[in-house]
FITIBA-596159 format. One record per residue: residue in three letters; residue number from 1; x, y, z of N, C-alpha, C, CB in turn. Coordinates in steps of 0.001 Angstrom, whole numbers, always signed. Atoms other than C-alpha are relative to their C-alpha. Glycine has a CB too. Example, Ala and Ser with C-alpha at 12.3 -4.5 7.8 and 13.67 -1.06 7.14 Angstrom:
// FITIBA-596159
{atom ALA, 1, {+890, -1190, +0}, {+12300, -4500, +7800}, {+900, +1200, +0}, {-992, +27, +1246}}
{atom SER, 2, {-820, -1190, -60}, {+13670, -1060, +7140}, {-770, +1090, +730}, {+414, +462, -1415}}
//
This chain:
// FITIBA-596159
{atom UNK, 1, {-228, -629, -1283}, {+18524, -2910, +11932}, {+775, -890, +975}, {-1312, +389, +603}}
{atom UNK, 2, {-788, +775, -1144}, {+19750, -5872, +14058}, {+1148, -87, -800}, {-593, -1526, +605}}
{atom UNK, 3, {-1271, -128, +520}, {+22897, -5734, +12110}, {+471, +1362, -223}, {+71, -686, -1148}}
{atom UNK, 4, {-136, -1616, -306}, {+22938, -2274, +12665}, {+866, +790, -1336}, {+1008, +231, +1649}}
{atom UNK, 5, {-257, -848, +972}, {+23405, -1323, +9138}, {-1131, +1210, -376}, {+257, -870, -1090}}
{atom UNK, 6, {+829, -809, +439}, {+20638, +659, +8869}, {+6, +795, +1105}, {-1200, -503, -460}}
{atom UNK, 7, {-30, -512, -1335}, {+20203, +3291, +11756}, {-1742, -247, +437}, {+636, +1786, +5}}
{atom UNK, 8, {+1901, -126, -314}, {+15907, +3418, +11318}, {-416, -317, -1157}, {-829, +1601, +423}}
{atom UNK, 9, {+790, +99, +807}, {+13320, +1903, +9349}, {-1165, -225, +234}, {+300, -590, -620}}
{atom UNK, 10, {+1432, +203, +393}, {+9966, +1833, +8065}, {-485, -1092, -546}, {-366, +819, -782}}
{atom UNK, 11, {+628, +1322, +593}, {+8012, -1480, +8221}, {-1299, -131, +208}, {+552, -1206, +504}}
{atom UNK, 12, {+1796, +96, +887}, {+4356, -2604, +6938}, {-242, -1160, +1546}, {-203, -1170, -2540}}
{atom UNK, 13, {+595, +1466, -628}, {+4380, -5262, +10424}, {+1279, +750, +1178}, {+251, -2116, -1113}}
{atom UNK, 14, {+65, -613, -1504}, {+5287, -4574, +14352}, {+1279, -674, -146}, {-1268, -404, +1366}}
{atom UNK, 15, {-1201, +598, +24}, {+9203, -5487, +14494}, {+105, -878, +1360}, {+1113, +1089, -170}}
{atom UNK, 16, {+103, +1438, -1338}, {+9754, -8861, +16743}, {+944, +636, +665}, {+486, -1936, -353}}
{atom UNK, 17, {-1282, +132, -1125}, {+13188, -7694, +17956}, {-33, +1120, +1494}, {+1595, +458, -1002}}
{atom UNK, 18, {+173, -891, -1083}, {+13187, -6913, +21459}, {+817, +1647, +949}, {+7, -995, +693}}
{atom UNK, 19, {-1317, -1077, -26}, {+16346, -4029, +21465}, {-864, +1371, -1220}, {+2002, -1053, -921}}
{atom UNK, 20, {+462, -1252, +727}, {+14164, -1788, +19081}, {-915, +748, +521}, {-463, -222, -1160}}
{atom UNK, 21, {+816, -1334, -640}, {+12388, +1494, +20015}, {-869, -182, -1316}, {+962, +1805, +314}}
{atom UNK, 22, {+757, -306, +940}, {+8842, +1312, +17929}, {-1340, +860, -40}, {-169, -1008, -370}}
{atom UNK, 23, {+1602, -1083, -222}, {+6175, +3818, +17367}, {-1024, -121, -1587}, {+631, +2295, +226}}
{atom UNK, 24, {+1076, +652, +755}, {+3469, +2803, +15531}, {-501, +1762, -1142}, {-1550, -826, +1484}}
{atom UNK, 25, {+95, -1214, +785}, {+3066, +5843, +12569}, {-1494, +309, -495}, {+962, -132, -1218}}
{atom UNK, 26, {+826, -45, +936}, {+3, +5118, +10900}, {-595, -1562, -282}, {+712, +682, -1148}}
{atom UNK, 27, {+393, +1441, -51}, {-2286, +2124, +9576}, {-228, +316, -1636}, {-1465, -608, +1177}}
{atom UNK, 28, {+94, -406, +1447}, {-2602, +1607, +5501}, {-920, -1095, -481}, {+1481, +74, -839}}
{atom UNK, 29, {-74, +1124, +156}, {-4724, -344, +4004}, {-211, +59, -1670}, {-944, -761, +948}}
{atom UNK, 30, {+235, -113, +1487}, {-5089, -1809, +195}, {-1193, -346, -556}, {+848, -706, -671}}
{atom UNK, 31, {+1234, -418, +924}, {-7514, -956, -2528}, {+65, -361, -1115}, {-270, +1269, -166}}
{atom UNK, 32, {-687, +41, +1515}, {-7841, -1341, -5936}, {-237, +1342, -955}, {-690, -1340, -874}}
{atom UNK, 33, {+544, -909, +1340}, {-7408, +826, -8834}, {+624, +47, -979}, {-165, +1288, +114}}
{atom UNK, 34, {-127, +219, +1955}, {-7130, +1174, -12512}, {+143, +1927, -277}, {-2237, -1024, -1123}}
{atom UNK, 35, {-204, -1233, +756}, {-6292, +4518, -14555}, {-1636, +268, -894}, {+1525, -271, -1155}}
{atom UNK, 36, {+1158, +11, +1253}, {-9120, +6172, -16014}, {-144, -297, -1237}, {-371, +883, -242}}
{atom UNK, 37, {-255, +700, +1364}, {-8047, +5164, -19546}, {-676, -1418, -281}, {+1522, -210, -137}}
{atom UNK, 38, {+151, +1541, -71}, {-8107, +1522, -18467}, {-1013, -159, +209}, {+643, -765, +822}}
{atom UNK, 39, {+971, +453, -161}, {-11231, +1838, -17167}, {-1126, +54, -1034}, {-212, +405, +979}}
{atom UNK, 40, {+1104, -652, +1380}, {-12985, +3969, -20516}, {-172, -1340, -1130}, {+974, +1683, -1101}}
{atom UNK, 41, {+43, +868, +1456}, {-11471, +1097, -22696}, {-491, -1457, +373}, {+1666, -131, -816}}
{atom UNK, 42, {+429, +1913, -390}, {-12389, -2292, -20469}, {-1457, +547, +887}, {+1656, -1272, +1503}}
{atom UNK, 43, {+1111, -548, -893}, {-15294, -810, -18548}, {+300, -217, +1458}, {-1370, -672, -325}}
{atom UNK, 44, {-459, -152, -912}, {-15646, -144, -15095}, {-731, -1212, +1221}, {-97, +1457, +117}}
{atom UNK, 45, {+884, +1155, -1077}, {-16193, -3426, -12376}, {-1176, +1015, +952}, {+1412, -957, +1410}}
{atom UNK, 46, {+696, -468, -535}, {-19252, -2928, -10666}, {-262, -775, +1604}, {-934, +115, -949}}
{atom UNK, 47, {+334, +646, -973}, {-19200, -5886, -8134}, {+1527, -711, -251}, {-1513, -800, -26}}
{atom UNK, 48, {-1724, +696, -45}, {-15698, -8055, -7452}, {-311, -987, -1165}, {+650, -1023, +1773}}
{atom UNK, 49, {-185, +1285, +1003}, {-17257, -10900, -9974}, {+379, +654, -1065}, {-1280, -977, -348}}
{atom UNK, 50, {-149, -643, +1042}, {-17117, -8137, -12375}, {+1580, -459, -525}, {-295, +1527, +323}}
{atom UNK, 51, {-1482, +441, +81}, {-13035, -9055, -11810}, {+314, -950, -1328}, {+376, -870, +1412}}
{atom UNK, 52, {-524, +1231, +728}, {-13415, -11991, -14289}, {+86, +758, -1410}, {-1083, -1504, +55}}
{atom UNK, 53, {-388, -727, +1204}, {-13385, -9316, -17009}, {+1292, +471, +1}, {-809, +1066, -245}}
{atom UNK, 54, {-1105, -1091, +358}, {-10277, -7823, -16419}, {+1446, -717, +481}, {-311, +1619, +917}}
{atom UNK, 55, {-1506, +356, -738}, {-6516, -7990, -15425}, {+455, +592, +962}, {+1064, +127, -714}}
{atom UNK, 56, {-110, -347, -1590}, {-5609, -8247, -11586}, {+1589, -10, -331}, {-739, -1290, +1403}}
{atom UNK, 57, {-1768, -197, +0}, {-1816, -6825, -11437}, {-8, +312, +1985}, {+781, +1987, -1394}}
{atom UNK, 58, {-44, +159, -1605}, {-1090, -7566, -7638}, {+1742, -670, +172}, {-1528, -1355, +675}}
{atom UNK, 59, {-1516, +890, -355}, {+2448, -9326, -6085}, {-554, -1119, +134}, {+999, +333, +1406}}
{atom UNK, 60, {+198, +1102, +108}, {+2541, -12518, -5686}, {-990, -849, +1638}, {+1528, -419, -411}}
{atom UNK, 61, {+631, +595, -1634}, {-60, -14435, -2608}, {+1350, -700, +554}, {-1564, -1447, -96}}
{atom UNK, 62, {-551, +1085, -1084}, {+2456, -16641, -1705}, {+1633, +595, -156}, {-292, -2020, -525}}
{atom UNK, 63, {-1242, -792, -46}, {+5487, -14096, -2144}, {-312, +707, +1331}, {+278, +1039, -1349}}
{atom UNK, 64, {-43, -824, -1176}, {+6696, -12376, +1353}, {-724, +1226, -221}, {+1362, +295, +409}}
{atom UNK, 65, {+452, -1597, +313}, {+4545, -9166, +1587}, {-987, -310, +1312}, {-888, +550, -1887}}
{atom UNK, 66, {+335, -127, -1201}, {+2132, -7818, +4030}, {-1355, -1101, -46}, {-224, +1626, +392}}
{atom UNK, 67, {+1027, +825, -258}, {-157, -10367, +5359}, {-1640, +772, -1026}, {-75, -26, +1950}}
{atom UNK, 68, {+1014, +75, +307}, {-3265, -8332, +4777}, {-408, +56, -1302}, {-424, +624, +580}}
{atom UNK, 69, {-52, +55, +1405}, {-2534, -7435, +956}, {-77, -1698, -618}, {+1441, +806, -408}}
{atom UNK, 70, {-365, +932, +715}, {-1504, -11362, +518}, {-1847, -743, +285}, {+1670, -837, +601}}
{atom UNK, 71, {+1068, +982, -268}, {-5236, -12449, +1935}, {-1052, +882, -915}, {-423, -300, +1798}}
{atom UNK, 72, {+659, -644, +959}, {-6943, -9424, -341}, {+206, -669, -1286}, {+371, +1337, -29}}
{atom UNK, 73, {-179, +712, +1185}, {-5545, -10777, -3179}, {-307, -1671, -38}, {+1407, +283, -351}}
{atom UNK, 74, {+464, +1738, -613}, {-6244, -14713, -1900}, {-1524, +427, -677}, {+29, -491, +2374}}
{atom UNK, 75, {+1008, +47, +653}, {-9569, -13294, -2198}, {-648, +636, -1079}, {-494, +16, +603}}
{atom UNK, 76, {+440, -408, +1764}, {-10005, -11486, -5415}, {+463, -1162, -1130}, {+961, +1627, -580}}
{atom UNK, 77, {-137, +1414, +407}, {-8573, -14363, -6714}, {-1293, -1299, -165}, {+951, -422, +1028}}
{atom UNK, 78, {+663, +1115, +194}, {-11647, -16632, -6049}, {-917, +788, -1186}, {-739, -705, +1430}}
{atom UNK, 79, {+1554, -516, +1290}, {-13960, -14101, -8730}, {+1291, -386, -1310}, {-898, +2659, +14}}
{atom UNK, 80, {-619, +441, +825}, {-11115, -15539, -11329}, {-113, +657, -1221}, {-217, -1100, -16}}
{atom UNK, 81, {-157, -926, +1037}, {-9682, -12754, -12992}, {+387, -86, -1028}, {+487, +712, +182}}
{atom UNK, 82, {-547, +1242, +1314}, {-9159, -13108, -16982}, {+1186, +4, +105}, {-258, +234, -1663}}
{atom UNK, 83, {-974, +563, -203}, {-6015, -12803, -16076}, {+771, +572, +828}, {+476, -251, -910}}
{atom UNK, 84, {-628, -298, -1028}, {-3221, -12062, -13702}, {+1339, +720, -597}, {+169, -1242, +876}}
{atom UNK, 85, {-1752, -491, -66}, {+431, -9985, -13610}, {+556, +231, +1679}, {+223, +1848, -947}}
{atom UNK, 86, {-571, -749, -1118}, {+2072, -10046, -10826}, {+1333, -249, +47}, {-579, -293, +1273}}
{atom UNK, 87, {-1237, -460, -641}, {+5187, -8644, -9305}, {+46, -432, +1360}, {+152, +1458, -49}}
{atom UNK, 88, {-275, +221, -1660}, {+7543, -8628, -6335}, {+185, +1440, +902}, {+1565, -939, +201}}
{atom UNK, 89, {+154, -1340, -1134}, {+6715, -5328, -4907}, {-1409, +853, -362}, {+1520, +1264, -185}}
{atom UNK, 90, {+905, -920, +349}, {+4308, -2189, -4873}, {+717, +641, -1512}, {-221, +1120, +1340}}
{atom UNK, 91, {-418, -1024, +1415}, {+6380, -2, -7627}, {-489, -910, -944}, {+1815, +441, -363}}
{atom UNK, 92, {+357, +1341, +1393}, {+5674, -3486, -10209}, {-1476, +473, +198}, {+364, -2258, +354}}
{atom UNK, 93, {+1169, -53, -324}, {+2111, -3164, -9189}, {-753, +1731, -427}, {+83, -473, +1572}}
{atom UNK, 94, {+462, -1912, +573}, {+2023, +1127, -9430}, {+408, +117, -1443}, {+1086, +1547, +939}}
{atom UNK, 95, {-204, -195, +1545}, {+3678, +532, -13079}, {-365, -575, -640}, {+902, +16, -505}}
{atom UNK, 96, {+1846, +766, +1394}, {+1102, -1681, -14645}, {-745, +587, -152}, {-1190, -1195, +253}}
{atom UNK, 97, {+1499, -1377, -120}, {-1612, +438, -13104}, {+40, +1030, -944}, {-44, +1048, +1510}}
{atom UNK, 98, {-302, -904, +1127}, {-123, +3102, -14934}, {+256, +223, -1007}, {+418, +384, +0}}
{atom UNK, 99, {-348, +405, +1257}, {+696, +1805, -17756}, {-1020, -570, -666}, {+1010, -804, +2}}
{atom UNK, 100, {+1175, +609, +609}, {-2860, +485, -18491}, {-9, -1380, +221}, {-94, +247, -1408}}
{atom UNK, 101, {+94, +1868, -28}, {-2646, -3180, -17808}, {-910, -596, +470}, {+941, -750, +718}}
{atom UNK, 102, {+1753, +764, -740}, {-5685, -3785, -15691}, {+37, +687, +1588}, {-12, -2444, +248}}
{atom UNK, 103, {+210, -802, -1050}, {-6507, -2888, -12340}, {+760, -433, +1566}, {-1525, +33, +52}}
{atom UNK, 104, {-1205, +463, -1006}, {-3963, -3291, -9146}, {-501, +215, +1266}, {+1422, +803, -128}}
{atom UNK, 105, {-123, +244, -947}, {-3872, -4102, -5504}, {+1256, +794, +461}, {-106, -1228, +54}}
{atom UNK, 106, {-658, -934, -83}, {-2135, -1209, -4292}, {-576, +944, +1742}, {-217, +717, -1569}}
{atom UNK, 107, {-266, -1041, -843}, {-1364, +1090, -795}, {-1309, +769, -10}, {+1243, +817, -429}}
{atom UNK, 108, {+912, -1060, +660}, {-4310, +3656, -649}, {+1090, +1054, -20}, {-1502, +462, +869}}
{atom UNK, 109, {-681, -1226, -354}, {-1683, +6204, +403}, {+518, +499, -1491}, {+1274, -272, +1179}}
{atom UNK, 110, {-394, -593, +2053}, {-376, +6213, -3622}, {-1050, +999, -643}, {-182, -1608, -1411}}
{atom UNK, 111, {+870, -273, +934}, {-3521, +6778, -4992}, {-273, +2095, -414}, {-1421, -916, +714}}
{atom UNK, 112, {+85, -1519, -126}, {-3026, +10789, -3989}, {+866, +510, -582}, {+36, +553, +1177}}
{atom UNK, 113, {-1098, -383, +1118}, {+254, +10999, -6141}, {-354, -7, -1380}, {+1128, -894, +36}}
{atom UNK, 114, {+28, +114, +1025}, {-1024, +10038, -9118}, {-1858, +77, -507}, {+909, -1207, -185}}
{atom UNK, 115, {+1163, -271, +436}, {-4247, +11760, -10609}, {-665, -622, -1068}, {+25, +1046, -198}}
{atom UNK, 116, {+639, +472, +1135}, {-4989, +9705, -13258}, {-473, -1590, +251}, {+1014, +184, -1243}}
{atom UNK, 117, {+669, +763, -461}, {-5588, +6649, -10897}, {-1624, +190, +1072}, {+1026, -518, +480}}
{atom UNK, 118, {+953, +84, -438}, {-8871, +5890, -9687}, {-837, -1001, +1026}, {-294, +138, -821}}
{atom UNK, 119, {+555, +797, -745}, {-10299, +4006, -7123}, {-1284, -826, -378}, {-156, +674, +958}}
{atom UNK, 120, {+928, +528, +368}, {-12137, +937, -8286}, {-437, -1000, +1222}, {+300, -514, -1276}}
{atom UNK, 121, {+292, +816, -1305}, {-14698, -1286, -6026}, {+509, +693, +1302}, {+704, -1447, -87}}
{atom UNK, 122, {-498, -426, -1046}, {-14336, +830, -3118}, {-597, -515, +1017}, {+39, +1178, +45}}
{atom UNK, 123, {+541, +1085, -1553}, {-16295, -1512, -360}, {+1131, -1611, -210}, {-2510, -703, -227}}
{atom UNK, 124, {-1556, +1460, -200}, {-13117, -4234, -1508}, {+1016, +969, +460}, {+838, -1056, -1879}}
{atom UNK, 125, {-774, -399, -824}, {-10831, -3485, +1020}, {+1172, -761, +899}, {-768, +481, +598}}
{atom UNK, 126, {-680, +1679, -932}, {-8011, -5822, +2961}, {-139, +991, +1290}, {+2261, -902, -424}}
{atom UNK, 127, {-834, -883, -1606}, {-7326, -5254, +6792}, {+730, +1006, +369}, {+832, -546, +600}}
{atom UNK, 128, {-1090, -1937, -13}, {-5351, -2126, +8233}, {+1143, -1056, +213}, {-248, +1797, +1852}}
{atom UNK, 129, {-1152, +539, +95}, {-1947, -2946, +7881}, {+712, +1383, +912}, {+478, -402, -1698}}
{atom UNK, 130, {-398, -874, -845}, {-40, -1224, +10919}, {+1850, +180, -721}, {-318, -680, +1769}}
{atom UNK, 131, {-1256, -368, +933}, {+3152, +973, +9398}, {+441, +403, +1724}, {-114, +1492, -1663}}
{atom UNK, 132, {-683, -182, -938}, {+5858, +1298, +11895}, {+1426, +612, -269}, {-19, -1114, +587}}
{atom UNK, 133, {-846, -710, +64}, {+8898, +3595, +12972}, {+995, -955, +867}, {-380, +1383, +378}}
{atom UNK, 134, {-1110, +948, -1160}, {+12036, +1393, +14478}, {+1470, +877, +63}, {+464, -1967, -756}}
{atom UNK, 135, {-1027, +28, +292}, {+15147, +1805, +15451}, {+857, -59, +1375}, {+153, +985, -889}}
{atom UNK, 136, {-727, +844, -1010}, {+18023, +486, +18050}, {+70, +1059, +1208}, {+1594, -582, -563}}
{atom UNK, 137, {+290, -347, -1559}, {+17241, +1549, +21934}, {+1386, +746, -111}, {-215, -1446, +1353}}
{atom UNK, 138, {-709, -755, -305}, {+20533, +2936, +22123}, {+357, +1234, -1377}, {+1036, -870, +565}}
{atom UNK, 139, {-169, -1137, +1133}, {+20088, +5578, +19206}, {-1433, +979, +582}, {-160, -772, -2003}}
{atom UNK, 140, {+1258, -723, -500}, {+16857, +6806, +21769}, {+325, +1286, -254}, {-409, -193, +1502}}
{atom UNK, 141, {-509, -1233, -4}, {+19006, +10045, +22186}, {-15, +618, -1113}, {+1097, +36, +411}}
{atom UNK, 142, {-549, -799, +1482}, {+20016, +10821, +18340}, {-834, +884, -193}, {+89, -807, -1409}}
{atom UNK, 143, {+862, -1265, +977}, {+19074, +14063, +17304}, {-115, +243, -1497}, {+539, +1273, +291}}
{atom UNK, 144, {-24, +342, +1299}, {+19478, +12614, +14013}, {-1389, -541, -386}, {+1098, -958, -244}}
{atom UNK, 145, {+902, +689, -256}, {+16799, +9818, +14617}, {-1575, +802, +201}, {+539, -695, +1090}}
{atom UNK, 146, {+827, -864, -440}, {+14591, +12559, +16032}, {-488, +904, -1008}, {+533, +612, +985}}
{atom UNK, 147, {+235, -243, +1023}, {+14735, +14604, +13122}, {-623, -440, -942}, {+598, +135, -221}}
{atom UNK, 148, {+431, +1142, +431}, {+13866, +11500, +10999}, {-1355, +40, +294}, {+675, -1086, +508}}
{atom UNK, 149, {+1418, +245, -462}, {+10915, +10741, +13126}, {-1246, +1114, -345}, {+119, -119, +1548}}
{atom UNK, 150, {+1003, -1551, +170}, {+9712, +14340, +13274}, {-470, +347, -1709}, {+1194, +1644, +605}}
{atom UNK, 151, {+590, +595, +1385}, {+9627, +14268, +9182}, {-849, -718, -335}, {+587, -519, -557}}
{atom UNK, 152, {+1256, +791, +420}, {+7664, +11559, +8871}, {-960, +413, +455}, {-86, -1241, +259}}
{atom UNK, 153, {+1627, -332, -437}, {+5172, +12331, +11284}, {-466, +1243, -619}, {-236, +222, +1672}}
{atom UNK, 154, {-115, -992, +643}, {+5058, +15601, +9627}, {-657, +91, -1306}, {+1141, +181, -46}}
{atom UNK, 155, {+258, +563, +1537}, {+4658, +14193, +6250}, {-1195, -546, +24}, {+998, -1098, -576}}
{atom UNK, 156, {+1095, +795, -133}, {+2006, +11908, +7307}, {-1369, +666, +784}, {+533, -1204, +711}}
{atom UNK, 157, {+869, -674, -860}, {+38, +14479, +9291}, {-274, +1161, -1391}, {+781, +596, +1721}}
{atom UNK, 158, {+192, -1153, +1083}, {+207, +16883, +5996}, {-590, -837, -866}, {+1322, +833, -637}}
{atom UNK, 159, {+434, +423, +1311}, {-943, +14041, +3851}, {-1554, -536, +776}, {+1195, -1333, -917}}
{atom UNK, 160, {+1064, -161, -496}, {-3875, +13434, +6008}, {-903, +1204, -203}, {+252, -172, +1053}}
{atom UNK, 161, {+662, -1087, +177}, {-4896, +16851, +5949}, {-734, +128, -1447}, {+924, +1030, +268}}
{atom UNK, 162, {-94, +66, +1478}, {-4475, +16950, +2432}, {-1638, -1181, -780}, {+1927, -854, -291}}
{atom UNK, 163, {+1386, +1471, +70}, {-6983, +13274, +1926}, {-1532, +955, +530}, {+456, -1841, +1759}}
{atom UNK, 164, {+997, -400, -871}, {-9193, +15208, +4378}, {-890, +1356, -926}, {+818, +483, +1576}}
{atom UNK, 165, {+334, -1688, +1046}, {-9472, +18703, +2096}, {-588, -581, -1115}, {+1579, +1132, -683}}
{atom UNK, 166, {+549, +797, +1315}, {-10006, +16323, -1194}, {-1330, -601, +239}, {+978, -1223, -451}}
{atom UNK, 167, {+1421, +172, -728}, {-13012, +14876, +840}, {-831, +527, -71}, {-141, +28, +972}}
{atom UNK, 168, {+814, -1421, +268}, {-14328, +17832, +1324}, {-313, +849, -786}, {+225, +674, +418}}
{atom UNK, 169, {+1038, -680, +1217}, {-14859, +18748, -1826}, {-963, -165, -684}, {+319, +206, -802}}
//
């Protein structure tokens, strides 16, 4: 954005620069989970030490990513999982999961795309990680921008609902 190649984006952390318009969208935070498969054939953790049975597919702690994911994983790390994969993003992390590899440090917001993941250890939890809408003070006007915005919130107000209905069943 400060090189004004991009017109608007979506970031996991409150943008420093003081020329951007930001509205705070939503808060996300990460969970873990494994595919039911993965869980039938390694069994299912019951407590975080349980971790030392299995394989933690997460990004890297000391790779750029969002603070609260890098201190979740810091601490699943001390129950010394048998072993580790990690990547440099979420998609590396959603295609182990899915692929059976062990159980991942992952978005909750995924977990509603893909029915065959499951939410494991659900009282392990990192911090809310605040998701944000930016983009350069003088694009306030764009009815482009506006459009944009109105989508997301849109999107994110339908996928709430949606979380909320699955609840309720």
């Amino acid at each position: 954005l400060p090189m004004r190649e991009a017109d608007v984006a979506i970031r996991m952390k409150e943008p420093s620069q003081a020329d951007l318009i930001r509205k705070r969208l939503m808060g996300v935070r990460m969970r873990l989970y494994a595919t039911s498969d993965y869980l039938r054939g390694h069994g299912t953790p019951e407590t975080p030490e349980d971790l030392s049975r299995h394989r933690l597919i997460c990004q890297n702690p000391r790779a750029p990513q969002v603070s609260a994911g890098a201190s979740l994983v810091g601490e699943l790390m001390t129950h010394q999982p048998r072993s580790t994969l990690t990547v440099n993003n979420y998609f590396g992390v959603l295609q182990g999961v899915l692929a059976g590899l062990g159980i991942g440090v992952l978005p909750e917001y995924l977990s509603s795309d893909f029915a065959e993941m499951q939410q494991v250890l659900p009282d392990v939890v990192s911090n809310e990680v605040p998701v944000f809408l930016a983009y350069p003070e003088e694009l306030r006007q764009s009815r482009r921008i506006a459009a944009f915005r109105d989508f997301v919130q849109a999107e994110i107000a339908l996928q709430r609902r949606q979380q909320r209905d699955r609840a309720a069943e």
